[in-house]
C-alpha positions in Angstrom: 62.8 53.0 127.8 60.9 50.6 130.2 59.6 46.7 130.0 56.9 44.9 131.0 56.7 41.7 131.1 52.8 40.0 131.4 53.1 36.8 132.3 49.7 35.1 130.9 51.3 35.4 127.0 55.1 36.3 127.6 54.3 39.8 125.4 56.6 42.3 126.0 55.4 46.1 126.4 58.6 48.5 126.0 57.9 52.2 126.2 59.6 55.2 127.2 59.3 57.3 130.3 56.7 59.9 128.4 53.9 58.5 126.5 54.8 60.7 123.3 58.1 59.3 122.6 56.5 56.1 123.5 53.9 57.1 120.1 56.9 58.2 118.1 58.6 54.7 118.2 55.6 52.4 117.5 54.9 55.0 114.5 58.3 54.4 113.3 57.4 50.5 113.3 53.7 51.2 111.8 55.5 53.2 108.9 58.4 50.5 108.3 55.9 47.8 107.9 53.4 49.7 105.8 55.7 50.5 103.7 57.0 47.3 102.9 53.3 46.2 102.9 52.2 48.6 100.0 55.6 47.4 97.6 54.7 44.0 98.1 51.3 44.0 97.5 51.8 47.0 94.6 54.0 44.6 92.8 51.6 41.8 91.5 48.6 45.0 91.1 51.2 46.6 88.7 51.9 43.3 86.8 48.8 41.7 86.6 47.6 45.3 85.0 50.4 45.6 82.6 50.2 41.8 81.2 46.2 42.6 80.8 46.9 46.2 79.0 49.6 43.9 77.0 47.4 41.0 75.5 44.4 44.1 75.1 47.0 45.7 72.9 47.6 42.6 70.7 44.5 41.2 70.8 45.2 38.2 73.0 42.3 39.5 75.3 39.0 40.8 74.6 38.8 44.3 74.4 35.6 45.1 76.4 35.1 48.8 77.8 35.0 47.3 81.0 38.2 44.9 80.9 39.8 48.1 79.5 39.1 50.6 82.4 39.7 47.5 85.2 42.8 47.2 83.7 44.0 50.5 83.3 42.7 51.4 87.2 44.8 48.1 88.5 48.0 48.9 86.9 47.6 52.6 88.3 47.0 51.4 92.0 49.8 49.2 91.7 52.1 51.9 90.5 50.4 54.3 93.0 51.5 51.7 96.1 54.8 51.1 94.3 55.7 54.7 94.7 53.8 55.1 97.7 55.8 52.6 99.4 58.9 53.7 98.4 58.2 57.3 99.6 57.5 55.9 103.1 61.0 53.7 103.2 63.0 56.8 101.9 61.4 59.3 104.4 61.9 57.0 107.1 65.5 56.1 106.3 67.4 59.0 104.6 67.9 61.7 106.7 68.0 65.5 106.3 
């Protein structure tokens, strides 16, 4: 693995000596930050939907067709990046 140094904003370039491996360890970052990206930002998606399909249910909230669906298609994109994100960490960090 090799550095460079550019001097006009102190940013420091490592790769390795081919440019595949170099491609293989900024996919590994990509993957570790996109994972934790899709948790986070499934986390409130999934909430937000749940408490909306909760006061629906009990009549808290008014029970439009089109509150209904946006609430039903939130919660399942929040559970969709919950589980996406958490198939991304464990494929990156439990080996075979």
């Amino acid at each position: 693995m090799s550095k460079k140094t550019l001097e006009k904003n102190k940013t420091v370039i490592m790769s390795d000596k081919y440019l595949s491996e170099s491609g293989v360890q900024g996919g590994k970052v990509v993957g570790e930050h996109l994972a934790l990206g899709s948790f986070i930002v499934g986390i409130p998606f999934f909430i937000i939907g749940m408490i909306t399909l909760f006061s629906i249910f009990f009549d808290f909230f008014s029970t439009n067709t089109a509150v209904i669906i946006a609430a039903f298609l939130v919660t399942a994109i929040g559970l969709l990046l919950i589980i996406g994100g958490y198939f991304i960490y464990r494929d990156k960090h439990v080996k075979n």
